[in-house]
N, C-alpha and C positions, 0 to 999 in steps of 0.2 A: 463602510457603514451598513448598518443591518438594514432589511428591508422593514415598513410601517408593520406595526402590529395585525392588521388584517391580511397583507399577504403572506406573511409567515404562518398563520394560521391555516390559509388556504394548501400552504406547500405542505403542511400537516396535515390536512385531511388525506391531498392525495398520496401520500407515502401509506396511511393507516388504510384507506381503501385498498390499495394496491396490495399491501401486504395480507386482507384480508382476504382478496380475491385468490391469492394463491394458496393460501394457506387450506382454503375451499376447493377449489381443484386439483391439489394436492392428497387431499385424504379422502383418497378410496377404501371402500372396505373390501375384506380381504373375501374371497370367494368359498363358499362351502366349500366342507372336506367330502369329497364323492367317493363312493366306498364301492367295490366292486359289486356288479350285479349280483354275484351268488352266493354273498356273503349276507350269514344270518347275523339279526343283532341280538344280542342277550338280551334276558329282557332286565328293567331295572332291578336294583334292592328293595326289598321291603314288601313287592307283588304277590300276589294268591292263585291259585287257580281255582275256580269255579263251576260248578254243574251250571249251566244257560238253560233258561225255560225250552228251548229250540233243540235241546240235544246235546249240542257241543260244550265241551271243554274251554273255558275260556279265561286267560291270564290279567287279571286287574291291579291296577295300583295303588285304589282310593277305597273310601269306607265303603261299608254295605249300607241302601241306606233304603227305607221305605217308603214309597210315593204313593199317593193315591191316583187310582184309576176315573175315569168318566162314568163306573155305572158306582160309586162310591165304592168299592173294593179296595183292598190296601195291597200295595206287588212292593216286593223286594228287590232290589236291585244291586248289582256292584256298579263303581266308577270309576273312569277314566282306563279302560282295558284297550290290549292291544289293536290294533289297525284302526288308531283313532276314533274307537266307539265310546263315547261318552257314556251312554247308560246302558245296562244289558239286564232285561230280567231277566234273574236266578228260579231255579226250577225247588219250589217249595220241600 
C-alpha cells in the first residue's frame, strides 16, 4: 500500500532538496585562462591610437567624446583605452 498523501509529498521534497544541493556543489566554475607573464596581448579590433594631453601615445577603443571641465572649458577625450583607463584627455 502506498504511503498517505502527505508523506509522499514529504519523501519528494527530500529527493528535490537533495538533488538540488548537489547539483550546487557540483557546478564549479571553470578557473581563468593564465597567460604567461611575458606575453603581450593584442590589442582589440576596431581600436585607435591617440596623441594624450600628457605626451604619450595611447591605444583606445571607444568614441572620442567631449566633456566639460570645472572652470566651464570643453576637453576632448578618448574611451575605454588600454590599462584600464576609462577616460584620457587628447592633446588638442
Amino acid at each position: 500500500m502506498r504511503p498517505s498523501g502527505r508523506i509522499g509529498k514529504l519523501e519528494t521534497m527530500k529527493v528535490l532538496t537533495l538533488a538540488l544541493l548537489l547539483s550546487v556543489t557540483a557546478a564549479k566554475p571553470a578557473p581563468p585562462v593564465r597567460q604567461p607573464s611575458g606575453h603581450v596581448q593584442q590589442p582589440a579590433k576596431g581600436g585607435r591610437w591617440y596623441f594624450a594631453a600628457n605626451g604619450h601615445a595611447v591605444y583606445c577603443y571607444g568614441p572620442v567624446m567631449t566633456l566639460p571641465q570645472g572652470n566651464g572649458n570643453l576637453q576632448k577625450v578618448a574611451t575605454f583605452c588600454r590599462e584600464g583607463k576609462t577616460v584620457v584627455p587628447l592633446k588638442d
